[in-house]
C-alpha positions as CSV (number, residue, x, y, z in Angstrom):
1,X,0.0,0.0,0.0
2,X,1.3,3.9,-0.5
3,X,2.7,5.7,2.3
4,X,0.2,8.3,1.5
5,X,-0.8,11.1,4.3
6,X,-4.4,11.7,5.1
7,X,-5.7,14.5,7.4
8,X,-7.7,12.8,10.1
9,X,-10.1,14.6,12.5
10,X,-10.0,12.9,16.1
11,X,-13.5,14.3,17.7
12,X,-13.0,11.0,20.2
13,X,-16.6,9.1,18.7
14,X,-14.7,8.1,15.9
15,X,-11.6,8.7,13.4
16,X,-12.8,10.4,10.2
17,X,-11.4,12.5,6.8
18,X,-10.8,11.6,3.5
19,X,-10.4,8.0,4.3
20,X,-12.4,6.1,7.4
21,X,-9.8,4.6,9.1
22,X,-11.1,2.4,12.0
23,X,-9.2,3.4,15.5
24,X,-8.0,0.4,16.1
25,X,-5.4,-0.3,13.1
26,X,-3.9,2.7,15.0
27,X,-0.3,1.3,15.5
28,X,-0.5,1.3,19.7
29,X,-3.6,3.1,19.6
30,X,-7.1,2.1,20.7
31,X,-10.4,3.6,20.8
32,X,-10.3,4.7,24.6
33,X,-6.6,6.3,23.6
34,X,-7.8,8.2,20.2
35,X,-9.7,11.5,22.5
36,X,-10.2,15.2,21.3
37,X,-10.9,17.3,18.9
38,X,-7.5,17.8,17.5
39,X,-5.8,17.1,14.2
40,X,-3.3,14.4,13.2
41,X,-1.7,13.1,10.6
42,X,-2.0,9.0,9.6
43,X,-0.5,7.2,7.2
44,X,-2.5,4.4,5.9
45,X,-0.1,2.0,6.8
46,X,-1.4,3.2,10.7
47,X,1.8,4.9,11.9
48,X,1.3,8.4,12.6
49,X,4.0,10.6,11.3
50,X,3.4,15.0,10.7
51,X,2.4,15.2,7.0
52,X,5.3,17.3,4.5
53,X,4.7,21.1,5.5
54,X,3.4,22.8,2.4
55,X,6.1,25.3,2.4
56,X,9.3,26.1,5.0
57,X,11.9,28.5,5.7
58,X,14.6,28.7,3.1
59,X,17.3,30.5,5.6
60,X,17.2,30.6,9.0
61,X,15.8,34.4,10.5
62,X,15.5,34.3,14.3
63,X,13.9,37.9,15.1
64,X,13.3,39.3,18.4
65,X,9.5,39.6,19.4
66,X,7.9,43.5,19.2
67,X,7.2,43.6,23.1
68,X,11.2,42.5,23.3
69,X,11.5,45.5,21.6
70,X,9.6,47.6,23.1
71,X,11.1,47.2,26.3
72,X,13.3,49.9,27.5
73,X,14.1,51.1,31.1
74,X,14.0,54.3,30.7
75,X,17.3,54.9,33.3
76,X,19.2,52.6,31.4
77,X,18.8,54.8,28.3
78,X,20.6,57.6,30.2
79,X,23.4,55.8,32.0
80,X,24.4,53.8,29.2
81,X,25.2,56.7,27.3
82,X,27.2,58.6,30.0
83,X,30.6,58.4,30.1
84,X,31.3,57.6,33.3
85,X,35.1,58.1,34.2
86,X,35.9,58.2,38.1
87,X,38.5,60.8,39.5
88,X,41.3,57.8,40.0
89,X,42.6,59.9,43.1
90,X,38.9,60.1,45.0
91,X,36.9,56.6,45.5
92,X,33.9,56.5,43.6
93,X,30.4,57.3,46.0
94,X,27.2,56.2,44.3
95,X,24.4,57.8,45.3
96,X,22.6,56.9,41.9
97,X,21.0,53.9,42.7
98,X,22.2,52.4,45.6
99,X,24.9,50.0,43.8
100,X,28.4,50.7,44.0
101,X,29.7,48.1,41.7
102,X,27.3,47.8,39.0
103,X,24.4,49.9,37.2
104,X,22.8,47.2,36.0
105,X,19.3,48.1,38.1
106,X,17.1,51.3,38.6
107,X,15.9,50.2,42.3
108,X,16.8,51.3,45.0
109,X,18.6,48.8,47.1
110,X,19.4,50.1,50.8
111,X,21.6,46.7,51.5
112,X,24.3,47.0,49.1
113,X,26.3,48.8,51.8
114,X,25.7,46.6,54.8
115,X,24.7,49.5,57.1
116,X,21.0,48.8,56.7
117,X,20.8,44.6,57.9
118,X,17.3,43.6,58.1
119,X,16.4,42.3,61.7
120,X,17.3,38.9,63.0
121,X,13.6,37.9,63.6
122,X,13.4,38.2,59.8
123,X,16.1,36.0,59.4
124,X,14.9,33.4,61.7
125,X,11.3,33.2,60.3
126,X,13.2,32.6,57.1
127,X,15.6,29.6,59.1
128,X,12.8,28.1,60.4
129,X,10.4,28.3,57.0
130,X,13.5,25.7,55.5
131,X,14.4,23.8,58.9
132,X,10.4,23.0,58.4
133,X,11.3,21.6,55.1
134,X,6.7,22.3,54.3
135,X,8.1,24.6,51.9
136,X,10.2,23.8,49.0
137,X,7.3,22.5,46.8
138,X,4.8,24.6,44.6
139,X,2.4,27.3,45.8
140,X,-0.5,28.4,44.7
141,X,0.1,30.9,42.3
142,X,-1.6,33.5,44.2
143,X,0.4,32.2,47.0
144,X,-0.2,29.7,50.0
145,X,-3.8,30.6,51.9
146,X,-1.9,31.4,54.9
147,X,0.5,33.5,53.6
148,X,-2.2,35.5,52.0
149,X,-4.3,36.0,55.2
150,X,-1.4,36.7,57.5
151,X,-1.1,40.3,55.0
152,X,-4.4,40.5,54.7
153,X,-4.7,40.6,58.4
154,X,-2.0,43.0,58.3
155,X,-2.8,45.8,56.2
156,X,-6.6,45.7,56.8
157,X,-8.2,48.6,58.7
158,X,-11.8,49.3,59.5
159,X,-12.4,51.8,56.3
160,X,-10.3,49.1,53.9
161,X,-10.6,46.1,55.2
162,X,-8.8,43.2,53.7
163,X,-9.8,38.9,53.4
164,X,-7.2,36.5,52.3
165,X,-9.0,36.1,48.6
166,X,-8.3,39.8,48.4
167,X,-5.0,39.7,48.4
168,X,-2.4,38.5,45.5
169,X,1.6,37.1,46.4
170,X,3.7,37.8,43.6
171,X,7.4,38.0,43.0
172,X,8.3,41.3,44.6
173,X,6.7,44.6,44.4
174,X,7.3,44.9,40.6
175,X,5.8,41.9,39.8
176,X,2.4,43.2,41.3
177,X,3.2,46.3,39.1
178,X,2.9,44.4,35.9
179,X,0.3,42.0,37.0
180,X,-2.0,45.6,38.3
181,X,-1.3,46.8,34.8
182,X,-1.8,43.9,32.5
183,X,-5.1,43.5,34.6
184,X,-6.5,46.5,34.0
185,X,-5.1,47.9,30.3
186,X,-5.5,46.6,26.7
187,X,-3.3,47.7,24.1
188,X,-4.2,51.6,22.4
189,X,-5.7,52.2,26.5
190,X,-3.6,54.9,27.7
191,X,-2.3,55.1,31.7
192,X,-1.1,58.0,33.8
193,X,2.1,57.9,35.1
194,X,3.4,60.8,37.5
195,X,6.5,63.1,36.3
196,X,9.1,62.5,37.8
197,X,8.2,59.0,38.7
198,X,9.7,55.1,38.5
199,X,10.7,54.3,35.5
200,X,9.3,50.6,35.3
201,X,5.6,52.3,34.8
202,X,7.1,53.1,31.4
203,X,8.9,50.4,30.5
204,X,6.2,47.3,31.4
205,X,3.5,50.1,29.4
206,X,5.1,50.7,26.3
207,X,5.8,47.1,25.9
208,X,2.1,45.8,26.2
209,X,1.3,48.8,23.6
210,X,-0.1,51.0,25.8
211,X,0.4,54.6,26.0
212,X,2.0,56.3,29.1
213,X,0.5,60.0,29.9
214,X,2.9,61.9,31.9
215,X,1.0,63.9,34.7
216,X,3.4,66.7,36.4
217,X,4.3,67.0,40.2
218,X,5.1,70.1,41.4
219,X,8.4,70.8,43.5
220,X,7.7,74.1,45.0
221,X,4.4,71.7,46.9
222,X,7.0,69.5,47.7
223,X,6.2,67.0,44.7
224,X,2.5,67.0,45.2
225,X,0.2,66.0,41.9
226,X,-0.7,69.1,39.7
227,X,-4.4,68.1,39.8
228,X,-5.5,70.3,37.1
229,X,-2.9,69.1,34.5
230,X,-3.6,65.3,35.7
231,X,-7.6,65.7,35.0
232,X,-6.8,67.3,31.6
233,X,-5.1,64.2,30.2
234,X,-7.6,62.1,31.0
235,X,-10.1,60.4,28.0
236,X,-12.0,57.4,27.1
237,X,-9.2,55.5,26.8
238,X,-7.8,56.0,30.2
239,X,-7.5,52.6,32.2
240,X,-5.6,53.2,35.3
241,X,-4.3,56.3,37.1
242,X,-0.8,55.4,39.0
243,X,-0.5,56.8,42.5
244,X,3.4,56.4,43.9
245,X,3.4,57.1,47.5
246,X,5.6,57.4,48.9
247,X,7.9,58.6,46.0
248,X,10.4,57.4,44.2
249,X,12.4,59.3,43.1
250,X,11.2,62.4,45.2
251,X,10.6,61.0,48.7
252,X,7.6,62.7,49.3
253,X,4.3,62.2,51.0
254,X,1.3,63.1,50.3
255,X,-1.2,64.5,53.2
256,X,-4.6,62.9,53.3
257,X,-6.2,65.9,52.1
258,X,-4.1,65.8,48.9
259,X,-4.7,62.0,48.4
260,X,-8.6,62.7,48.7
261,X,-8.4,64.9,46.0
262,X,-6.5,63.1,43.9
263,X,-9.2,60.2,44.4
264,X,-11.8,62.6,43.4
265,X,-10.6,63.2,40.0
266,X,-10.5,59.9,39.9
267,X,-14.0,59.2,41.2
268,X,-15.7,62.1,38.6
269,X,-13.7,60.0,35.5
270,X,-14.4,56.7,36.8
271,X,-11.0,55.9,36.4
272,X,-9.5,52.7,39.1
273,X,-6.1,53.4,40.7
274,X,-2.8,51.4,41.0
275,X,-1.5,52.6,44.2
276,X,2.1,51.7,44.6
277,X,2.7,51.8,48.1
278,X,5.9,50.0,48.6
279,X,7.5,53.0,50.7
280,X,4.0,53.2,52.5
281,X,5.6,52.4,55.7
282,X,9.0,54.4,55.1
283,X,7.6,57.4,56.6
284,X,10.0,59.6,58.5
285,X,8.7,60.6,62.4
286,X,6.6,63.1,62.0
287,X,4.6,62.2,59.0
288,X,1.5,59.9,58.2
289,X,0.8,58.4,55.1
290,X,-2.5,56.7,55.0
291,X,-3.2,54.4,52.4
292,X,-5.6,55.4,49.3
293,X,-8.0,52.5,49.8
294,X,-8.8,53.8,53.2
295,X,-9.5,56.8,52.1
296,X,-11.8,56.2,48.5
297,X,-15.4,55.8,49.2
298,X,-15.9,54.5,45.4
299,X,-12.9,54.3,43.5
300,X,-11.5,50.5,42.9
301,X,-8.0,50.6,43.8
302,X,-5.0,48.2,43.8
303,X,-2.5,48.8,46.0
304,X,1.2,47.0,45.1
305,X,3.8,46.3,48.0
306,X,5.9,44.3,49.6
307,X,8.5,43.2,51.7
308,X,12.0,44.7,49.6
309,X,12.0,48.2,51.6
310,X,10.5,48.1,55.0
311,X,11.7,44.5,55.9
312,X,14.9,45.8,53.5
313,X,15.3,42.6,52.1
314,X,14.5,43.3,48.4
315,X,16.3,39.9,46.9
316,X,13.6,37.7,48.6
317,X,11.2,38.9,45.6
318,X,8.0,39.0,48.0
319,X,5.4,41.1,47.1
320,X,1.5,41.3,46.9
321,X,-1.5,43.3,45.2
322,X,-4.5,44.0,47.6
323,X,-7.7,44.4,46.2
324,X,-9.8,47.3,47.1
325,X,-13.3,47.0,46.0
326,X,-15.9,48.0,48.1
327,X,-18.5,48.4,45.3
328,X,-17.7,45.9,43.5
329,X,-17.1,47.8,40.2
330,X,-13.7,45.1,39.4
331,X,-16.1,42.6,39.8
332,X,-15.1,39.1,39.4
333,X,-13.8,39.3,36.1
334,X,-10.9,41.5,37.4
335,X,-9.9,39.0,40.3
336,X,-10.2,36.0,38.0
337,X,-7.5,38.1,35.8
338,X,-5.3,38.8,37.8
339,X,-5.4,34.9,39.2
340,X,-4.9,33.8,35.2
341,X,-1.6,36.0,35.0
342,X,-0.4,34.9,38.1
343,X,-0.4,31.4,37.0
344,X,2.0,32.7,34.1
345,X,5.4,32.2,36.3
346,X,3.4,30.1,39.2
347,X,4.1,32.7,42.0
348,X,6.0,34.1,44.3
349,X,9.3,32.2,46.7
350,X,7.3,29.6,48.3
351,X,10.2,29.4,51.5
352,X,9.5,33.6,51.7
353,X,5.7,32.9,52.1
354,X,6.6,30.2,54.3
355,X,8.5,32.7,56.8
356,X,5.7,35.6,55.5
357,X,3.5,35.5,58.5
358,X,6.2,35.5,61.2
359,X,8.1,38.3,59.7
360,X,4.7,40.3,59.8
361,X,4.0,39.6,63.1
362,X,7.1,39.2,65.3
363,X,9.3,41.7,63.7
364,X,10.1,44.6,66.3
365,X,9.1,48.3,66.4
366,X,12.4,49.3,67.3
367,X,13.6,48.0,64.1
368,X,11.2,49.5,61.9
369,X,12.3,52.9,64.2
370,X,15.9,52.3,63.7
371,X,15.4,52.4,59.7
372,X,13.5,55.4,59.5
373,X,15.7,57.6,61.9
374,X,18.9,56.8,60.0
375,X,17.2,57.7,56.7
376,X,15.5,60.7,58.1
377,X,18.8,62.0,59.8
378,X,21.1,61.4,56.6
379,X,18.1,63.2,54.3
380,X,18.6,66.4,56.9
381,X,22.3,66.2,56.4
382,X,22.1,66.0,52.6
383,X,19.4,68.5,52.5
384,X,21.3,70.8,54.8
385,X,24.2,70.7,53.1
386,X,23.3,71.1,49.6
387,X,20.8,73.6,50.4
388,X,23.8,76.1,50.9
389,X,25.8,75.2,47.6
390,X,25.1,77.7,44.8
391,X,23.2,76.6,42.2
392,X,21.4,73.7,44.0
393,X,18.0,73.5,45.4
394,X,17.2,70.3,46.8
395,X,13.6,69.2,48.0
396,X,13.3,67.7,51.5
397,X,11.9,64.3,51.6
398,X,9.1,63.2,54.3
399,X,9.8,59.3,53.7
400,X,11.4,56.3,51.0
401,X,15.2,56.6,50.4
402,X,15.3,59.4,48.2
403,X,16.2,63.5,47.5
404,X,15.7,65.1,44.5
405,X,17.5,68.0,43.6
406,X,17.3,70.9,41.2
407,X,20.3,72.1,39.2
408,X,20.0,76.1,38.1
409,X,21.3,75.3,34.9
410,X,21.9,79.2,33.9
411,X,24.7,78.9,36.7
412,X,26.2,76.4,34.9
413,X,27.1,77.2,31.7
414,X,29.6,74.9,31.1
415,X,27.0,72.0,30.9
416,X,23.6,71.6,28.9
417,X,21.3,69.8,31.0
418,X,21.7,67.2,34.1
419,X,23.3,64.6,32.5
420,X,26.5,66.5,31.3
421,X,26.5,67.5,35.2
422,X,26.5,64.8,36.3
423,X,28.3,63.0,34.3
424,X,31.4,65.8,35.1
425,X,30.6,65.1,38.8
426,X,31.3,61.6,37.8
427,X,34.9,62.2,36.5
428,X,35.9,65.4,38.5
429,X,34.5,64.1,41.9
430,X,33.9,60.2,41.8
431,X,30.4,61.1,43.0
432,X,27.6,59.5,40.7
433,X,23.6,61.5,41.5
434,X,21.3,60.0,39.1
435,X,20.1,62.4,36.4
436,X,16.6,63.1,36.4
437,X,16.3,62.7,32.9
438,X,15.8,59.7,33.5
439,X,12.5,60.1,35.5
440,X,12.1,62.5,32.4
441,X,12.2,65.4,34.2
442,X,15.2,67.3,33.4
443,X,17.9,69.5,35.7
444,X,17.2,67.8,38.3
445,X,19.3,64.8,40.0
446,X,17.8,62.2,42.3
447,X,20.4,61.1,45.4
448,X,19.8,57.6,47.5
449,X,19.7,58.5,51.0
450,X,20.9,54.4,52.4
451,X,25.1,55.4,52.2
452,X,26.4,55.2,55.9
453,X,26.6,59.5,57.5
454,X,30.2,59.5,56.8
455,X,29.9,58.5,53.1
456,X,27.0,61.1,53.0
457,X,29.1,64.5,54.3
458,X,32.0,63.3,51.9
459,X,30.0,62.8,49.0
460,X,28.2,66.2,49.9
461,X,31.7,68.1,50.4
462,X,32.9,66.7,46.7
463,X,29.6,68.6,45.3
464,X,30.1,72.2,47.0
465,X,33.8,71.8,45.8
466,X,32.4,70.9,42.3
467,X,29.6,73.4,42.1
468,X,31.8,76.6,43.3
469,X,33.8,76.1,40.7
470,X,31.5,75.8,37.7
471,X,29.0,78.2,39.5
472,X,28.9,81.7,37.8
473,X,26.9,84.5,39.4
474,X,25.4,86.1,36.0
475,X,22.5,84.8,34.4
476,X,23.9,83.7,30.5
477,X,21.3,84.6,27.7
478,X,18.9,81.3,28.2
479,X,19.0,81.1,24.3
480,X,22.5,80.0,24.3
481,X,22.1,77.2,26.4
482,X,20.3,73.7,25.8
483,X,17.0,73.6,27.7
């Protein structure tokens, strides 16, 4: 007989297509094992074998996928173009992005230099989640029941309270991030990101084809939302409104009565927030930050956080999404997404949730107190220092690691914008500031607060040298210079 190919349809009552072929002269086949609805190829001689493709490549072309891309950080496209050339007589002081070795990340990281150790509670809830050895298998991808309750018992309050089903694990606080945003956006929506403001917003955004809008903050307010620019970019394609606060890159913190507003503009556009409130308890003495969901009456929200900056243990990739629907406007068709995409990389460290509830629980106040007085008490050095260098007007934080800081740029007219100061900095002064270009607002720098006191006045004394002498008095005609 011909070794001919025949397309066979398997709908699991029978074999049929151009030739009935009876299941059982299937070579190790029988009827119970021919199931489906797929497609298969049979020879008549009852091997199965794929049928000649109809046409094929005639050169191998291996191309990268569009959202591959797509994908650009944002920070990475400034400091990879800078030419960054230490002082060899003066050790280099990064107070960029919290590495010292490497610029290969835009987070913050306040362990890198070992003056910030988390607490030894957190380390032993992590020792006794592996001793226990009831963690090293699979979790649920939304993350073990317990887990989930033990935050949701955490972060609930009477005006937004929290159940363990409302409450996603996910591989750190960036993770929840993209997960908030693939949720809630199609490609051609639109989101609105603050300026200046992380830069992983943009990058996870433009990659899934949606279109970032770029709503201002406002320095002189101490970084607080420019409500009237924000409600003018809003339109019917506007899926989310991202709320960072605390900052980063600014450090500041918004007062209740500025977060109700911000909620209200929300509320009249019927737009649902993504609240990234990974700083939300990195707020210097003084301050309060309440979160958004306790204060929205109406508008759905879903806050991101995690364990990276308050616990300061940011490898263990531990982070959640809490879902804030009193009125059920996200219905269920929001939850059942957000489950669906978590199954895509099957959750979050299942030894971290093990250890989750402990570290929640047991870890001390006086740690938590600890953190925030050393980064409250090294942002009023920086800030007092650089507030009397020419030139410079830095903002003061009220939480997060951060201090942004403007640059009078017609006082310097040897440079053009913030990265060719900073960049000089770099090779006159071995001290590296992150341009805010990156954050895409310009002539401003952005300084990580986490570098032990001492590193902090020294890095401080290399800018006033710096600044004095580039700094000129006059005022240069603004046309000559690169805005």
């Amino acid at each position: 007989m011909d070794n001919k190919s025949y397309l066979v349809q398997m709908n699991g009552n029978g074999v049929h297509g151009k030739t009935t072929v009876n299941a059982k002269t299937l070579n190790g086949t029988n009827g119970k094992g021919v199931h489906g609805n797929s497609i298969h190829h049979v020879s008549v001689n009852g091997s199965l074998y794929p049928a000649k493709a109809k046409s094929r490549r005639q050169r191998w072309e291996v191309k990268p996928s569009e959202m591959s891309k797509n994908t650009l950080n944002p920070i990475r496209a400034i400091v990879d173009g800078m030419k960054l050339t230490p002082n060899p007589d003066k050790p280099m002081i990064a107070l960029s992005i919290g590495e010292t070795t490497s610029l290969n990340h835009n987070h913050g990281d306040p362990t890198v230099f070992g003056n910030l150790p988390t607490d030894n509670t957190v380390l032993q809830a992590m020792k006794d989640a592996i001793d226990s050895q009831k963690f090293n298998g699979y979790a649920p991808s939304v993350g073990y029941l317990k887990s989930r309750q033990a935050v949701a018992n955490f972060y609930s309050c009477p005006e937004a309270p929290l159940e363990a089903e409302d409450v996603i694990l996910t591989s750190g606080c960036s993770q929840a991030i993209d997960l908030a945003i693939s949720v809630l956006c199609n490609p051609g929506d639109n989101i609105l990101v603050p300026c200046p403001g992380f830069s992983l917003y943009k990058t996870l955004a433009v990659s899934m084809g949606i279109e970032v809008k770029l709503y201002n903050l406002l320095p002189e307010k101490s970084w607080e939302v420019d409500l009237q620019h924000l409600e003018s970019l809003i339109d019917e394609r506007t899926s989310c409104l991202i709320v960072t606060n605390p900052s980063n890159p600014c450090g500041s913190v918004y007062s209740k009565e500025h977060l109700q507003k911000i909620i209200k503009v929300a509320s009249r556009h019927c737009v649902p927030i993504l609240a990234d409130e990974i700083y939300s308890d990195m707020v210097f003495p003084g301050c309060s930050c309440p979160s958004m969901a306790s204060l929205s009456s109406d508008v759905p929200i879903l806050s991101c956080g995690g364990l990276a900056k308050r616990w300061l243990v940011p490898g263990w990739r531990m982070g959640w999404i809490l879902i804030h629907d009193r009125n059920d406007l996200f219905g269920s068709e929001i939850r059942q997404g957000l489950v669906k995409l978590s199954q895509r990389i099957l959750g979050a460290c299942s030894i971290v949730q093990g250890a989750l509830e402990s570290i929640l629980n047991n870890t001390p106040q006086s740690f938590y107190n600890k953190t925030l007085s050393f980064l409250k008490s090294n942002s009023e050095i920086c800030f007092n220092e650089l507030s009397t260098i020419p030139g410079l007007n830095p903002v003061m934080p009220s939480g997060a690691m951060y201090l942004m800081v403007g640059i009078d740029m017609d006082h310097f007219p040897d440079y053009k914008n913030d990265v060719d100061f900073t960049e000089s900095l770099v090779t006159e002064q071995s001290v590296f500031c992150l341009p805010a270009s990156a954050f895409e607002y310009p002539n401003f720098f952005r300084i990580v607060v986490t570098v032990p006191e001492e590193m902090m006045l020294e890095a401080c004394s290399r800018i006033r040298e710096f600044c004095e002498r580039h700094y000129r008095p006059g005022s240069p005609d603004s046309n000559d210079l690169d805005q």
